[in-house]
C-alpha positions, -999 to +999 in steps of 0.1 A: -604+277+721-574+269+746-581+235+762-558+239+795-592+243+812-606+216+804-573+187+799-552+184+823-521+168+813-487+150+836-457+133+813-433+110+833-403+094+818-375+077+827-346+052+815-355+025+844-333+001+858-307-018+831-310+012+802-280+038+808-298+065+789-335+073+777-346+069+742-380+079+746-393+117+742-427+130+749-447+165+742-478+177+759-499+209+756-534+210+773-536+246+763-532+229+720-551+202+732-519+173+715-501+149+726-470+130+711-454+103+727-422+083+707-400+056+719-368+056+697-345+025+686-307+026+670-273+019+678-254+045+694-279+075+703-299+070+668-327+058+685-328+091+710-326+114+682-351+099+659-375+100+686-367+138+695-370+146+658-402+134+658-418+149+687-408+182+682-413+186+644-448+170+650-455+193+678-443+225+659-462+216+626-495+208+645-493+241+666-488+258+635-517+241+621-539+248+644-528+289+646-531+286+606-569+276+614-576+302+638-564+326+614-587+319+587-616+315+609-623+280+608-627+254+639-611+220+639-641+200+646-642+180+616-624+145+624-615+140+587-599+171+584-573+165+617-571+131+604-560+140+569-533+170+595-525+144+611-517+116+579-497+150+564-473+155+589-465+126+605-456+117+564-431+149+568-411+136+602-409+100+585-391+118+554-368+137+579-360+109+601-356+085+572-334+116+553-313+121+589-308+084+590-296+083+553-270+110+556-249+098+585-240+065+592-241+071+629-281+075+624-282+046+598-311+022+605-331+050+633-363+050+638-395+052+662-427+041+674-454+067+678-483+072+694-503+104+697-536+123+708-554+159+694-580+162+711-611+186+699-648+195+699-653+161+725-632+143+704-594+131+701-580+117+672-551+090+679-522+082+656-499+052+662-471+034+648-453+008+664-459-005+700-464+022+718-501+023+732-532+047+741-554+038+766-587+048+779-600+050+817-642+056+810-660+045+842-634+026+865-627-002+835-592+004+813-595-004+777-565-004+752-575+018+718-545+011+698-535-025+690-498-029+687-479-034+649-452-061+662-443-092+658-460-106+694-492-093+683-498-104+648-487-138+667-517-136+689-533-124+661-528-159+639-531-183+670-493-194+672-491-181+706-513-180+737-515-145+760-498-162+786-468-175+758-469-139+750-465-125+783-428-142+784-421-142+747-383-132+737-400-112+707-420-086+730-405-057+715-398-061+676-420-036+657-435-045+625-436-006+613-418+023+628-415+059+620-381+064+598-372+035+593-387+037+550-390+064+527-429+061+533-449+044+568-483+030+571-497+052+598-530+039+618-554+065+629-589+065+645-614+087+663-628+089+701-652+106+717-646+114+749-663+127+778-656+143+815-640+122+838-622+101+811-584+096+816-563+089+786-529+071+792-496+068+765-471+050+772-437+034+759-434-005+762-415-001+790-448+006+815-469-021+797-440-049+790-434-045+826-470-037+846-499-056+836-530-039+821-551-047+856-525-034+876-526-002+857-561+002+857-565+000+898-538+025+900-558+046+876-588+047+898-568+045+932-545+077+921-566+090+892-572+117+912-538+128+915-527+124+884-491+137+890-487+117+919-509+084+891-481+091+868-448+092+893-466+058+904-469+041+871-427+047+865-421+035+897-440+002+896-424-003+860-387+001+878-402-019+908-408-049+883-374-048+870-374-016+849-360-036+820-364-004+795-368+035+793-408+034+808-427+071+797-466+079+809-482+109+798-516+109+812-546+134+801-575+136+825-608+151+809-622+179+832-649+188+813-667+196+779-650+215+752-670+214+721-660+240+696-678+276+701-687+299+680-660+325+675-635+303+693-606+312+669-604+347+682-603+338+718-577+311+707-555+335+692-556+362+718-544+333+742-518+323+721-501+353+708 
C-alpha cells in the first residue's frame, strides 16, 4: 500500500557556516515508505559524490524492490526479509563507491556514512554505517536507536573518556566503518515498531555535533507539530551554534497505522504506475 497517508516526511540540508559546499545527500518517499540519509567524506568533491552514489542507487534498487514484490503478490511485512533487501543492496553501493573510488584518483579514498529507514506493516527497519544517527520521539522523551561506529564512541565505550571529555574531543568525527571505503562493509541493522504519533529524526553529525540531544528533543515537541517549520529549526540552531559542518534533518512523523492489507499490492501498483 502507498504510505504518503500515513508518513509524513520534511528533509532539510545545508553546508552551515565554515563548509563552502555540502557533502551530505538525502532521499525521502512517504508514498515507498524509505528513507536514506549519507554524509560523504574525500578530498576534492569525493566525499559529495560517494554520498550521492549512495542515496540514489539505494533508493532506485529499494523502489524497485518493493514494485518487484507487488508484482508477485507478496507483502513486505516480514522484517527478515527487508533486512536480508536491505544487507543486499547496501553490499551493491559499497562495491560501486569502492569501484568509483578505485578507477579515478580524484575519488581515491571516498566514502560515506549511512543511515536509513523502510518503514512497513508498523514497522521500520534501520540501517547505519558510520556516525550518522536515527532517533526516535515516542511520548515527549527522545531516544537515540543507532549507536555511532567511531572513534569517540568506542572511547566512551571502553571508559577512556567521560561524556563531558567527549563533548569537546578533537576526534568527534572519525568513523570506524564507512560505506566505500573496502571492497566489503560491516553494516548494522535492527527493527522498530512504531506507532501513531512517533517522530523519527536522521541526521548528519553536523545537527548532533553541534545541538545537544535535549535541546533537540524540546524542539521536537515544541515544533513537532510543524514539522517543516521542526526541521528549518533544527538547521538553523546547528548554524546558530557555529555551523561547523554540512548539518541535514530528515524527519518522518507517524500519522497513523499502516499494517499491511490484504491485497495491498494491487492498490500499490495502481498508485505507482
Amino acid at each position: 500500500m502507498r504510505l504518503d497517508d500515513a508518513l509524513e516526511m520534511v528533509a532539510r540540508t545545508d553546508p552551515g557556516i565554515i563548509r563552502s559546499h555540502n557533502e551530505d545527500a538525502i532521499f525521502v518517499d512517504a508514498s515507498l515508505g524509505v528513507t536514506i540519509l549519507a554524509d560523504g567524506m574525500g578530498g576534492y568533491n569525493a566525499g559529495e559524490v560517494a554520498s550521492g552514489m549512495a542515496t540514489m542507487r539505494l533508493a532506485e534498487d529499494i523502489a524497485r524492490i518493493i514494485v518487484s514484490e507487488a508484482e508477485r503478490g507478496r507483502g513486505l511485512s516480514d522484517a527478515a526479509v527487508v533486512e536480508q533487501h536491505i544487507f543486499n543492496e547496501v553490499a551493491a553501493a559499497n562495491s560501486a563507491i569502492f569501484n568509483a573510488s578505485q578507477s579515478s584518483a580524484q575519488y581515491a579514498g571516498m566514502g560515506t556514512t549511512l543511515v536509513m529507514a523502510w518503514f512497513y506493516d508498523n514497522r521500520m527497519s534501520v540501517a547505519h554505517i558510520g556516525d550518522s544517527r536515527l532517533y526516535r520521539l515516542r511520548n515527549r522523551r527522545l531516544e537515540q536507536l543507532t549507536r555511532d561506529h567511531s572513534l569517540l564512541q568506542e572511547q566512551l565505550d571502553n571508559g577512556i573518556i567521560t561524556p563531558e571529555q567527549a563533548r569537546n574531543s578533537e576526534n568527534r568525527n572519525l568513523v570506524t566503518r564507512a560505506l566505500g571505503v573496502d571492497p566489503e562493509v560491516d553494516i548494522e541493522v535492527h527493527d522498530y515498531d512504531v506507532c501513531a504519533g512517533d517522530i523519527i529524526l536522521l541526521c548528519s553529525d553536523g545537527l548532533n555535533d553541534m545541538v545537544e540531544d535535549d535541546e533537540i528533543e524540546l524542539a521536537l515537541n515544541t515544533l513537532g507539530g510543524n514539522l517543516p517549520l521542526a526541521a528549518e529549526h533544527l538547521v538553523h540552531m546547528s548554524n546558530d551554534n557555529g555551523g561547523r559542518d554540512n548539518v541535514s534533518v530528515v524527519l518522518v512523523k507517524v500519522l497513523r497505522n499502516f499494517e499491511t492489507p490484504k491485497g495491498w499490492w494491487q492498490r500499490l501498483l495502481a498508485g505507482l504506475k
